[in-house]
N, C-alpha and C positions, 0 to 999 in steps of 0.2 A: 548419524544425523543427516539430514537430508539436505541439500542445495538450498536455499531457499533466496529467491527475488521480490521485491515487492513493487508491485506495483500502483502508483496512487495516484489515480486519475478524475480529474476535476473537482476536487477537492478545495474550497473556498478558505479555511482557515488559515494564516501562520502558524498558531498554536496547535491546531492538530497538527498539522505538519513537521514540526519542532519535536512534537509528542512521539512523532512514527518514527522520526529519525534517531530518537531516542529509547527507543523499545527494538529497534531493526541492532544498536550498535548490541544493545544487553543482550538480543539472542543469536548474535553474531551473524547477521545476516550477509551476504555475498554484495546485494548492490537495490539498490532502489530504484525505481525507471520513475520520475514525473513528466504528469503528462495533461495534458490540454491546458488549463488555465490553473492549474495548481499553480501557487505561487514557491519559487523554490531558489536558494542563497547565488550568491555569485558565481559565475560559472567562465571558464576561457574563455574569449572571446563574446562575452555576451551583450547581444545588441538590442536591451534592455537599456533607459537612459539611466546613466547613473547611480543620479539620485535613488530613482525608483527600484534600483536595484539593492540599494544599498539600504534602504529601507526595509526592505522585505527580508533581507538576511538577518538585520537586527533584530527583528520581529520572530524570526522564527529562533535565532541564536535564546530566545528566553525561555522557551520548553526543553530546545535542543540539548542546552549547555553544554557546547562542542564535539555533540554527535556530529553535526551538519560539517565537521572536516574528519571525523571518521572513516565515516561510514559514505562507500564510493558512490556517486549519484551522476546520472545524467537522464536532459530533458529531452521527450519528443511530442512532437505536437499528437501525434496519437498513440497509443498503446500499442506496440513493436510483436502484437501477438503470434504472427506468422514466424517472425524471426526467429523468437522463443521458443516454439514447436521447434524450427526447424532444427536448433540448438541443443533438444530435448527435453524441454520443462514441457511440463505438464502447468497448467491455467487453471487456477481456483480460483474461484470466483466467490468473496466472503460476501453472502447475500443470503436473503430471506426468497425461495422461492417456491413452489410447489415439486421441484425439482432438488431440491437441498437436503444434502445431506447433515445429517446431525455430524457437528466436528468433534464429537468426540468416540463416534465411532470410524471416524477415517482414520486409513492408511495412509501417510503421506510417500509417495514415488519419491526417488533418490535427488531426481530436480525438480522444483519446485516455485510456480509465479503463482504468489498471491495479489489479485486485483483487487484491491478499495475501490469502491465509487462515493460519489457525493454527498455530502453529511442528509440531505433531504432527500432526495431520489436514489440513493443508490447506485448502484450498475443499470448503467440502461441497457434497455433490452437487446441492442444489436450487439453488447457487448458479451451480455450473458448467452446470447446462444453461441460465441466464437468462444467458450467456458469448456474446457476438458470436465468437470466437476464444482457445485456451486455447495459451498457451505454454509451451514447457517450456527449460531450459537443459540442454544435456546434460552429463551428470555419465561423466568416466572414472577418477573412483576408486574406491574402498568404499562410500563410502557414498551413501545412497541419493539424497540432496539438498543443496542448501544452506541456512545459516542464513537465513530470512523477509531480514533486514537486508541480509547478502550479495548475497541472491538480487535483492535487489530492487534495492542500488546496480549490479549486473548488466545489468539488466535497462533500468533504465535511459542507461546507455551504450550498450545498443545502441539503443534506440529515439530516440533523441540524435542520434548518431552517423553517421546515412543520411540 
């Protein structure tokens, strides 16, 4: 089974976020990087006011159900993508693109960063061309995609999974 990191970046929900941190503990995942404005639980040192902080942990503790002290996490204001190369992970990028590959014909490399982007936009673009590989799940109903949390406990069973 492969390394896997995830990474979830600007990502508006609690709940989705509660959801990812609960679907990352179920496929045993390594660690989860948040990043830009995702909202994300208490952290050392965090100079976040309080309050504010302490709300958003409770917020997210309702999907989470005590993932969110599982499962290791920390925040950076952007996506630590260079790092991560330079570490070994290979960068998937779980998006709909003209460049996407169908996830369930991928191979996943032994290390492994899955990037979420934004429940409305997605991966933005400067994000996706700094992508080792962009995957896409394919959708045969209406609409155009699935929920970020969906998509990503998805996503995860396949890269799992082989």
């Amino acid at each position: 089974m492969p390394e896997i990191i995830v990474i979830a970046h600007n990502i508006r929900s609690t709940h989705n976020i509660g959801s990812i941190f609960r679907s990352c503990d179920g496929f045993g995942v390594a660690k989860i990087i948040i990043s830009g404005y995702t909202p994300y639980p208490t952290i050392d040192n965090d100079t976040r006011l309080p309050h504010f902080a302490d709300k958003l942990t409770r917020q997210i503790h309702k999907t989470a159900l005590g993932a969110e002290t599982t499962v290791p996490f920390e925040y950076h204001g952007s996506p630590p993508i260079d790092t991560l190369k330079e570490e070994g992970f290979s960068i998937a990028g779980l998006e709909q693109d003209q460049r996407s590959v169908n996830l369930a014909h991928f191979t996943p490399p032994t290390k492994i960063a899955l990037l979420l982007g934004n429940e409305i936009d997605g991966i933005y673009p400067e994000l996706r061309d700094q992508c080792d590989t962009l995957l896409e799940i394919p959708m045969r109903g209406h609409k155009e995609s699935f929920n970020v949390s969906v998509a990503t406990g998805i996503a995860l069973y396949q890269l799992t999974s082989q």
